[in-house]
N, C-alpha and C positions, 0 to 999 in steps of 0.2 A: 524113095523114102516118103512116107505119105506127109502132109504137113500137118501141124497144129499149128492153133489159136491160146494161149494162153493170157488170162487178165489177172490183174491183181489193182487192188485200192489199198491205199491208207488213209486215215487221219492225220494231219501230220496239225498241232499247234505253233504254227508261222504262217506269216505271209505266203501267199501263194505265188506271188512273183520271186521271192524267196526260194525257194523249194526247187520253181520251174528253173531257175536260175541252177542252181548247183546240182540240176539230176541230171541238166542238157551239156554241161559245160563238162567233158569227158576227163580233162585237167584236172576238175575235182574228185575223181572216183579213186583215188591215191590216197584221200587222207582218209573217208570214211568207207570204203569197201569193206564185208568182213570179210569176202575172201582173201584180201590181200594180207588183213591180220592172222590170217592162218597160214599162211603162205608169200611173208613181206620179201623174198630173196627173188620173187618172182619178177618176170620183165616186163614192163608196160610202154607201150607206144602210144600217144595220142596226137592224132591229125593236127595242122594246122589250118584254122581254127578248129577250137573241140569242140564247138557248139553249134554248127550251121548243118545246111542238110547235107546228107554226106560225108560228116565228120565219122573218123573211126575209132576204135578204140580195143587193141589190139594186146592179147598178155600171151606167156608161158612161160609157166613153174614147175616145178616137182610135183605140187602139190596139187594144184588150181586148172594143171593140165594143158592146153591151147585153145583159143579161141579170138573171135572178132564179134563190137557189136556196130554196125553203121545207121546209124539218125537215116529214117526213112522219111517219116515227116515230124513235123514240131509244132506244135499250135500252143501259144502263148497264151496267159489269160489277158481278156480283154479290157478284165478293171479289177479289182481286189475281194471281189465276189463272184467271179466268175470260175470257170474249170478251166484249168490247161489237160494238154495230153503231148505225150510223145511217143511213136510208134520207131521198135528197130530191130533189124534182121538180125540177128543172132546166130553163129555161126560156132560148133564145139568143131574143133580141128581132132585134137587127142582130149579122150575120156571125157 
């Protein structure tokens, strides 16, 4: 299967240690995922810790289908003007 690169940005109005904080911490992707709003019966597993490299973050639904994603690397912002980034393998099991 050949690979891609896929990017995305947003704007997001918060702290940026904010943000970097609850898009790394896998524990949180329960309360605001919208797949899971479309598909709340669904199963989620996340690693202990959900937020370190290597953390996983594991679902399957009816709906949502199967997959994992694994923190490959995590770079934190340096001061409250700076970028963060976080980079992770993605993995669709079913659909």
């Amino acid at each position: 299967m050949p690979a891609f690169h896929i990017q995305r940005s947003q704007t997001i109005d918060a702290d940026v240690s904010d943000v970097f904080n609850a898009v790394t911490d896998y524990s949180t992707w329960t309360r605001w995922s919208p797949w899971l709003q479309v598909d709340p019966e669904a199963e989620v597993t996340v690693s202990d810790p959900p937020n370190a490299m290597g953390a996983t973050y594991h679902w399957k639904g009816e709906l949502v289908g199967e997959g994992s994603m694994t923190h490959r690397e995590l770079q934190p912002p340096r001061n409250s003007s700076s970028n963060a980034s976080m980079l992770a393998d993605l993995a669709f099991v079913k659909p």
